[in-house]
DRENMAR-261134 format. One record per residue (C-alpha): residue number from 1; residue in three letters; x, y, z. Coordinates in Angstrom, 2 decimals, decimal comma. Layout:
REM residues N
<rec i="NUM" aa="ala" X="X" Y="Y" Z="Z"/>
...
END
This chain:
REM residues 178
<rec i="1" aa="unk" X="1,60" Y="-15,64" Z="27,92"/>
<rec i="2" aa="unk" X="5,25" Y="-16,04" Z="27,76"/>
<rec i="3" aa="unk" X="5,79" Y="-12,98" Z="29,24"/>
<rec i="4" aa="unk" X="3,37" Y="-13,91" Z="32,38"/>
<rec i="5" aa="unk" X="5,70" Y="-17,05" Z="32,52"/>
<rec i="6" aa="unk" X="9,30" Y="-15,60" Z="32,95"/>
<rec i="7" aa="unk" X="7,25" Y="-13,21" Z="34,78"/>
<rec i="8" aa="unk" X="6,61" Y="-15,91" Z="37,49"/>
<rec i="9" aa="unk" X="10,37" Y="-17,23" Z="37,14"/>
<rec i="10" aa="unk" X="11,51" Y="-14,50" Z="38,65"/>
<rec i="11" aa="unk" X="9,03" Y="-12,71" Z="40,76"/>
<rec i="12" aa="unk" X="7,53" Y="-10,01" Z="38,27"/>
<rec i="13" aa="unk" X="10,53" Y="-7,73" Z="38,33"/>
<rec i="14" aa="unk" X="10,55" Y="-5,64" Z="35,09"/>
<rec i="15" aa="unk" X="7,04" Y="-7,30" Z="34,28"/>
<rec i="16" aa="unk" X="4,85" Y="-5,26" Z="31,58"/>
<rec i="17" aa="unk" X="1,50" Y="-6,09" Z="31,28"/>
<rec i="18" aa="unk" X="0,37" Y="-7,98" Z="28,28"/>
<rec i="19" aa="unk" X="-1,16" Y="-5,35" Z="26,30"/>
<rec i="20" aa="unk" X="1,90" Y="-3,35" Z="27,13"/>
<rec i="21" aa="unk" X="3,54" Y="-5,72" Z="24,94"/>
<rec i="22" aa="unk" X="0,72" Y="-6,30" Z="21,78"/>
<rec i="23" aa="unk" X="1,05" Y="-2,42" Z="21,47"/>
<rec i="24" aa="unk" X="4,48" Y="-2,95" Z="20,64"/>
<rec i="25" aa="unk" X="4,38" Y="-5,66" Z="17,87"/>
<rec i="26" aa="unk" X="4,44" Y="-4,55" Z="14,32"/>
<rec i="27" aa="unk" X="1,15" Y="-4,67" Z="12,46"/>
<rec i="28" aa="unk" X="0,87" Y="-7,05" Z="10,08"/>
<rec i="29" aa="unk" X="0,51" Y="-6,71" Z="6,43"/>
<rec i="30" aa="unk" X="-3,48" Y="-7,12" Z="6,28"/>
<rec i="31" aa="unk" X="-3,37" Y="-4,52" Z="9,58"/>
<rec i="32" aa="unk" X="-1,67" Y="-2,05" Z="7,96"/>
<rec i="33" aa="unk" X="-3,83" Y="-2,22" Z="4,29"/>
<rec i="34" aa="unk" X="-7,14" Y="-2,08" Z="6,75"/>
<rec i="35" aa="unk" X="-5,58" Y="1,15" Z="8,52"/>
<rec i="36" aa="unk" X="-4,32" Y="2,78" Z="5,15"/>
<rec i="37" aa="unk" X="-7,95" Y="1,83" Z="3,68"/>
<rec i="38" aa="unk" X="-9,51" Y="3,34" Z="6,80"/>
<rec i="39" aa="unk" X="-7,58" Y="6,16" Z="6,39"/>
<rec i="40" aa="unk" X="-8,46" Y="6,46" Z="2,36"/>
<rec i="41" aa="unk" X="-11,88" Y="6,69" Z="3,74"/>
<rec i="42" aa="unk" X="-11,43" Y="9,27" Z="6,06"/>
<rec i="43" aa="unk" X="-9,58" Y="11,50" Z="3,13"/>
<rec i="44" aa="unk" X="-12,56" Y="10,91" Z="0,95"/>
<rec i="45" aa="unk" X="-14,60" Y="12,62" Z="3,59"/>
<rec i="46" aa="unk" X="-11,87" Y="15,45" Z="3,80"/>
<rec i="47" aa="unk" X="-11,97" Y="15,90" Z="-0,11"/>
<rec i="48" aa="unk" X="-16,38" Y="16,13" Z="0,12"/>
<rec i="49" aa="unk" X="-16,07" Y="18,88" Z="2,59"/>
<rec i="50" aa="unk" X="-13,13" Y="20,47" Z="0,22"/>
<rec i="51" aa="unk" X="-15,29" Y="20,28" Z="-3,25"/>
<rec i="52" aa="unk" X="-16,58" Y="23,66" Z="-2,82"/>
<rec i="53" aa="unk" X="-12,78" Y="25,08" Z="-2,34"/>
<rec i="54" aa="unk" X="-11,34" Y="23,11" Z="-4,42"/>
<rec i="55" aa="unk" X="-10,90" Y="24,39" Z="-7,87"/>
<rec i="56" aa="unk" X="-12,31" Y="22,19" Z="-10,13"/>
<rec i="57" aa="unk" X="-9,34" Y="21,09" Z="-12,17"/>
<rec i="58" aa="unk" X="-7,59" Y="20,18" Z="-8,66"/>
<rec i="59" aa="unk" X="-10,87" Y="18,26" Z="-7,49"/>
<rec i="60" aa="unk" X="-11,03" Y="16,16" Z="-10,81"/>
<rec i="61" aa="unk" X="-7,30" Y="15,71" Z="-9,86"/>
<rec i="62" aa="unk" X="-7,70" Y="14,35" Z="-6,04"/>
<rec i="63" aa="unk" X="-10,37" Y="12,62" Z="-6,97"/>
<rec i="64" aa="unk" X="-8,60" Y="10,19" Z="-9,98"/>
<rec i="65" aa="unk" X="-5,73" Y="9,84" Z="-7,22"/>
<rec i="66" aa="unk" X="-8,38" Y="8,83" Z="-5,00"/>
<rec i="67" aa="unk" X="-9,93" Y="6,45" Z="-7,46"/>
<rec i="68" aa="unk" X="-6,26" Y="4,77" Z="-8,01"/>
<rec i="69" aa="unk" X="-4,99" Y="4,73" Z="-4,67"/>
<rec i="70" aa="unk" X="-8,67" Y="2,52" Z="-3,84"/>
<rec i="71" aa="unk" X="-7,74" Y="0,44" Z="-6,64"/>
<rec i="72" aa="unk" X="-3,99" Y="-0,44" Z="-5,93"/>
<rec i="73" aa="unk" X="-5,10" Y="-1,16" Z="-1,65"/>
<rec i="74" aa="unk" X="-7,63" Y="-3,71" Z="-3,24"/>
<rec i="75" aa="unk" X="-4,43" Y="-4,75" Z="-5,58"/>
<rec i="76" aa="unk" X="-1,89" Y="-5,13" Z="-2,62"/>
<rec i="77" aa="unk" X="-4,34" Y="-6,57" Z="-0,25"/>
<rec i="78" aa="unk" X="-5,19" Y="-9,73" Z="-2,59"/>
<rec i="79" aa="unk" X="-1,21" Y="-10,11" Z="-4,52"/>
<rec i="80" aa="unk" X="1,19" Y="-8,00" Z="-1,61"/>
<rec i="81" aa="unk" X="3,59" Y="-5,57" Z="-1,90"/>
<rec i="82" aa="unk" X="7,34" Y="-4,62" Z="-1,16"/>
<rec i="83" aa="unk" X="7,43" Y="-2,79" Z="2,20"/>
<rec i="84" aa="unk" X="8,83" Y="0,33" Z="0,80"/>
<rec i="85" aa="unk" X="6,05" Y="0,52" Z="-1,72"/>
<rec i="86" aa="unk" X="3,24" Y="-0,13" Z="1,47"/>
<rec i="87" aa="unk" X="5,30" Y="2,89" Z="3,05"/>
<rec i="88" aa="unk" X="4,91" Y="5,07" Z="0,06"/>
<rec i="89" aa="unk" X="1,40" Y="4,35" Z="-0,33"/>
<rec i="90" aa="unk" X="0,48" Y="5,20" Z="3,24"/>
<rec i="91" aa="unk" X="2,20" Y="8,23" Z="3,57"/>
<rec i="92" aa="unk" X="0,54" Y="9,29" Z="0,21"/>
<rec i="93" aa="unk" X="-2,82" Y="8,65" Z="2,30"/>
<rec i="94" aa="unk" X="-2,31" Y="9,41" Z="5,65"/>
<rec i="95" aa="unk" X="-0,02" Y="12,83" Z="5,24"/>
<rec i="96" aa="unk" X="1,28" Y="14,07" Z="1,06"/>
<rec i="97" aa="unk" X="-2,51" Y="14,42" Z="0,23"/>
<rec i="98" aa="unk" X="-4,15" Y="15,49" Z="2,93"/>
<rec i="99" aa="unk" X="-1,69" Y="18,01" Z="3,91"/>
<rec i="100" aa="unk" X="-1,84" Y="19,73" Z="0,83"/>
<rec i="101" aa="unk" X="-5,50" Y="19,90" Z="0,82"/>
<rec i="102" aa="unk" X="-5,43" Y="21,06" Z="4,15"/>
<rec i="103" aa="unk" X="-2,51" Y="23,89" Z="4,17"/>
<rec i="104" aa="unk" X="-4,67" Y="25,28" Z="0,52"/>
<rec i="105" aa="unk" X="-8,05" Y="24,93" Z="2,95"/>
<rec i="106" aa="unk" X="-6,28" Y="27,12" Z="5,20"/>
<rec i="107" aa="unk" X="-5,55" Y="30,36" Z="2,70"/>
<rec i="108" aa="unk" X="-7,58" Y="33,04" Z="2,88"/>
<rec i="109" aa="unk" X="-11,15" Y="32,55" Z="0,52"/>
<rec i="110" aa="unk" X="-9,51" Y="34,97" Z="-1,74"/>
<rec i="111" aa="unk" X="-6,94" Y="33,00" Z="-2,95"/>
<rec i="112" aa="unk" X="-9,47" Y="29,58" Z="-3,77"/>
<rec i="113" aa="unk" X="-9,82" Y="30,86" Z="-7,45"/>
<rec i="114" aa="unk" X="-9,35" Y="29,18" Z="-10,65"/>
<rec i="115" aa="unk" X="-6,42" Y="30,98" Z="-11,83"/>
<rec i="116" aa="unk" X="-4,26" Y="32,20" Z="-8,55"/>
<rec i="117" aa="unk" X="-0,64" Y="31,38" Z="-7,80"/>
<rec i="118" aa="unk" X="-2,08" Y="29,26" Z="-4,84"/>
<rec i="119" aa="unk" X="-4,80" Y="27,20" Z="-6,87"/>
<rec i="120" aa="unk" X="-1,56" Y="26,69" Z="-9,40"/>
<rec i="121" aa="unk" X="0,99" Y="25,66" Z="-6,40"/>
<rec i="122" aa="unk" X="-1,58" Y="22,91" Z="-5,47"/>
<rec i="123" aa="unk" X="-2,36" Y="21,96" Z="-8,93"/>
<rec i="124" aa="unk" X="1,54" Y="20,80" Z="-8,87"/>
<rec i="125" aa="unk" X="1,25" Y="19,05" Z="-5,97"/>
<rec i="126" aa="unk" X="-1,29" Y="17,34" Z="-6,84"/>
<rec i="127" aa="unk" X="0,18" Y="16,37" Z="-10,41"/>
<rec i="128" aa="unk" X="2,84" Y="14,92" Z="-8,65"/>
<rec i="129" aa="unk" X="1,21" Y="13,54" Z="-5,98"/>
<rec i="130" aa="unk" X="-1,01" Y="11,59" Z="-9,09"/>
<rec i="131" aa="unk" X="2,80" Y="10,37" Z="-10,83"/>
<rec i="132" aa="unk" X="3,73" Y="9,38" Z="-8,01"/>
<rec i="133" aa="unk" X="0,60" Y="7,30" Z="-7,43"/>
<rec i="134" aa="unk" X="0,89" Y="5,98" Z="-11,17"/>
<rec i="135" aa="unk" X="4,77" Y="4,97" Z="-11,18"/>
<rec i="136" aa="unk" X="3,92" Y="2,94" Z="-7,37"/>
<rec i="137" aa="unk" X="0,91" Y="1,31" Z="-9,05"/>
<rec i="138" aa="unk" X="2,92" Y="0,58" Z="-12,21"/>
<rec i="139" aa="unk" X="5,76" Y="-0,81" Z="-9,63"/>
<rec i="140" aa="unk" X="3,44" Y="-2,74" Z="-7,50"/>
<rec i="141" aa="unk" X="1,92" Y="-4,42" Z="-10,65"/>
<rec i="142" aa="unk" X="5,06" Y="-5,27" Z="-12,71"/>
<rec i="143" aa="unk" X="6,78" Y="-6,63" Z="-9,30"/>
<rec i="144" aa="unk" X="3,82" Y="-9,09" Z="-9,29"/>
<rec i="145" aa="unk" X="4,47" Y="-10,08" Z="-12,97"/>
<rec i="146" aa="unk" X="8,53" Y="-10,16" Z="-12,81"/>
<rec i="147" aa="unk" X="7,66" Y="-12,41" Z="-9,54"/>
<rec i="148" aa="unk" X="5,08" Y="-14,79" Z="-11,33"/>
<rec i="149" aa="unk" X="8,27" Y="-15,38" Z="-13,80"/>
<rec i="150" aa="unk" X="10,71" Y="-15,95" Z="-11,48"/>
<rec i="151" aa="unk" X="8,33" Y="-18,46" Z="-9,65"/>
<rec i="152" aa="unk" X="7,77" Y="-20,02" Z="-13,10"/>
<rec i="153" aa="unk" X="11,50" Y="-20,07" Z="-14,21"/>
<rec i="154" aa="unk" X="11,87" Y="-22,24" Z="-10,64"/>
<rec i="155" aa="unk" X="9,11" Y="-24,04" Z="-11,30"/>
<rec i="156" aa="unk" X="10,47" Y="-25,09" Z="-14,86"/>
<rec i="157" aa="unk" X="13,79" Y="-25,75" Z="-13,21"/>
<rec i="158" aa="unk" X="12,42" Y="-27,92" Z="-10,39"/>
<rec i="159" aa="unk" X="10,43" Y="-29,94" Z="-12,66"/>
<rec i="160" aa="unk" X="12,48" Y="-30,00" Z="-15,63"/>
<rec i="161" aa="unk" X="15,26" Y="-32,08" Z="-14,20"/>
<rec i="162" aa="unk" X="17,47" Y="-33,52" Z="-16,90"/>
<rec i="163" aa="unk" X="15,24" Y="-33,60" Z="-19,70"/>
<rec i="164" aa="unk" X="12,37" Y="-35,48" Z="-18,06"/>
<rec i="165" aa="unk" X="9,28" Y="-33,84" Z="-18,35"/>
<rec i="166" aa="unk" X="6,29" Y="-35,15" Z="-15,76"/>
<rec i="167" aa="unk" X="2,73" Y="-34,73" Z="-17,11"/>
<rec i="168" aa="unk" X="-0,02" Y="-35,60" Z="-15,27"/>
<rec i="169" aa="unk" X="-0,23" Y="-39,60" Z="-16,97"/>
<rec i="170" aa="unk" X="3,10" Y="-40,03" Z="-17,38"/>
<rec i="171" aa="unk" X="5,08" Y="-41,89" Z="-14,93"/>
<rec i="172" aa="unk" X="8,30" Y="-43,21" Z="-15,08"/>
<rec i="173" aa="unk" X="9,71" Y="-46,49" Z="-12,97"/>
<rec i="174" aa="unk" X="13,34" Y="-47,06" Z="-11,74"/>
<rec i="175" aa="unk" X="15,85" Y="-47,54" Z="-14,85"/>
<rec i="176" aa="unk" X="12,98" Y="-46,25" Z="-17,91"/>
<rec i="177" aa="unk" X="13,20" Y="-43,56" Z="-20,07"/>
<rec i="178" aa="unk" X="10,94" Y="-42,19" Z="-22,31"/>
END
């Protein structure tokens, strides 16, 4: 709308059309959880159709990541996140875990046993694909506690002025103390 406005100012010159410019606007924070959870959903699928590669120490692996990682979106989405922690969780999503499961996918059916240097190279990854999930749940959660107590250490300061203490039936007039 603005844009349509200048745009008449001063004859269209340099005018992009409007959804030109909504493409270009970041998503916002509920966007970019419903794209991450999209995109949880579309790695579940990925890990179904891997079960029957998958060793089964690896699968029981991917899918407790998966299990916390659909856990901590629900968490964000309802009590928010830093954006560095939002980052980290997408990319864990969209591209750490589904990469590894698809560059092991891609070795030759030979090398999809329990015990080969392969299955073990993706066990790894996927141990510390898991930490990593566990120490950015653990960060999301105890940034939502140390910010409940530094809301309630202003609260107590914004309310707590000089000694006087307001409860609910309590009032005070001009010049009276308690």
């Amino acid at each position: 709308m603005v844009a349509k406005f200048f745009g008449s100012l001063f004859g269209g010159a340099g005018h992009e059309p409007e959804h030109a410019l909504d493409e270009q606007l970041p998503l916002t924070q509920a966007q970019e959880l419903e794209e991450t959870r999209t995109a949880l959903g579309t790695l579940r699928s990925a890990i179904r159709r891997a079960g029957s590669v998958l060793p089964p120490l690896a699968l029981s692996r991917v899918r407790q990541t998966d299990d916390l990682l659909a856990n901590l979106i629900d968490h964000i989405a309802e009590h928010g996140a830093s954006t560095e922690q939002r980052v980290l969780l997408n990319a864990i999503v969209t591209d750490y875990l589904p990469t590894s499961l698809r560059v092991y996918r891609a070795l030759p059916p030979e090398t999809h046993t329990d015990a080969s240097p392969e299955s073990e190279k993706l066990l790894e990854q996927l141990d510390i694909l898991h930490s990593t999930a566990l120490d950015l749940d653990h960060q999301v959660r105890t940034g939502a506690i140390a910010e409940l107590s530094v809301h309630g250490r202003f609260l107590q300061d914004k309310f707590d002025v000089g000694g006087i203490h307001l409860t609910p039936d309590s009032t005070l007039r001009e010049g009276e103390t308690h």
